[in-house]
C-alpha angles and dihedrals in degrees: 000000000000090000102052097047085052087054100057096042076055088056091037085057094047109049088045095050098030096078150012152248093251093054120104107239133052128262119242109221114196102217103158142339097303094355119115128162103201111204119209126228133209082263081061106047091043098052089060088056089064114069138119121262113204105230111171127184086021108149117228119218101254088191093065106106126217125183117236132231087280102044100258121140115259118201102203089213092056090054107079093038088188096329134108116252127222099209121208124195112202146141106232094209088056107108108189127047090009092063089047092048088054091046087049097057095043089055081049100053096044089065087047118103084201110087123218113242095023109047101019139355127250108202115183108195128187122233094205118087095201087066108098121186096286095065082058092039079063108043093049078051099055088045094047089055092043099039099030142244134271126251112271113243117271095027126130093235089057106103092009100099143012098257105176111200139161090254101109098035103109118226117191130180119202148177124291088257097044090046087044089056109050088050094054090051092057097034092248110160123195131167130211119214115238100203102044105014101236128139124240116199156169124248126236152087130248125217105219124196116229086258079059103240123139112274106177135323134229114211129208123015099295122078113182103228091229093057093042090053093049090043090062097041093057093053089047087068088042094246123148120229130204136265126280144205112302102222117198098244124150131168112251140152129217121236096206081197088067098029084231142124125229138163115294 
């Protein structure tokens, strides 16, 4: 009895001293046979900040203006041009569940009868207002050599098959209002960090109409192509859809020196 009793006030002492309030994660307190107080941290409090809010049949501003991978000015209202948008936020230095959101929606598309470019629009936006054009001139860059380029014009291979790419996906940076705005509109909430600078966030993807309201959402890192495929041809005939299920998902990285997990 005595030594067990001497064992959990030794695991009372450590999780208490062995980290600290700045550190993601929750500590776990023995207080008793089946008995825990678990004490939340700033990691804590702040993931519950970043979330998604459906909010479906929002209208977007369709005079805010981005800049494209190029440089070039973007007026969000000139993108659909009567077709429906699949909307991806996203910050393009992440390295972790971005990339896999982004990996997520091209495996999607592939299995799509519906093209980017020609029968909707995909619009990657960042969320960070410190990325400029050439942080999206990267990262177009990273998924062009993963997921492969398209045939050059003129050559024999262009009609011949049907090569999916990233090319004509558009991806825009913007200022901090006109971020703050598109992601009011679709109830996407994200926190900055104030100590260190970095972005939590949710993970999912939003189906616009080609008035640019809010249509429907997908939620997570996988998007099953059928429903992808439903979900933009609803927008295309300007329809709303109904909620779906909210999945904790929030973008982190993982610091293998720790062995814990924080926002990426």
């Amino acid at each position: 009895m005595i030594r067990r009793f001497l064992a959990m006030a030794a695991c009372a002492w450590l999780a208490l001293s062995g980290r600290g309030d700045d550190t993601p994660g929750i500590s776990l307190i023995p207080r008793g046979p089946g008995e825990m107080t678990v004490r939340e941290n700033r990691y804590t409090k702040l993931k519950e900040k970043a979330t998604i809010d459906q909010q479906l049949g929002a209208q977007l501003p369709g005079e805010l203006n981005f800049l494209d991978h190029e440089g070039k000015p973007v007026r969000l209202g000139d993108i659909p041009a009567g077709k429906p948008v699949l909307l991806v936020p996203a910050s393009y230095r992440c390295r972790m569940q971005c990339n896999m959101v982004l990996s997520g929606v091209f495996d999607a598309l592939k299995k799509v009868k519906f093209k980017p470019g020609t029968d909707f629009e995909v619009v990657i936006f960042s969320i960070d207002r410190e990325e400029g054009p050439q942080d999206a001139a990267r990262k177009r860059g990273e998924l062009l050599e993963t997921t492969g380029r398209p045939p050059k014009k003129g050559s024999f291979l262009e009609g011949k098959f049907d090569h999916r790419t990233v090319a004509d996906w558009k991806f825009l940076v913007g200022g901090e209002d006109a971020i703050n705005k598109v992601c009011d509109a679709i109830g996407y909430r994200y926190i900055r960090d104030a100590e260190t600078g970095d972005i939590l966030h949710g993970m999912g993807i939003c189906f616009l109409t080609p008035e640019l309201k809010v249509s429907h959402y997908r939620m997570g890192m996988n998007y099953p192509p059928f429903d992808v495929q439903k979900d933009l041809q609803m927008a295309s005939q300007n329809q709303i859809g109904s909620l779906v299920d909210k999945l904790a998902f929030v973008c982190m990285k993982y610091d293998p020196h720790s062995g814990q997990s924080s926002w990426a």
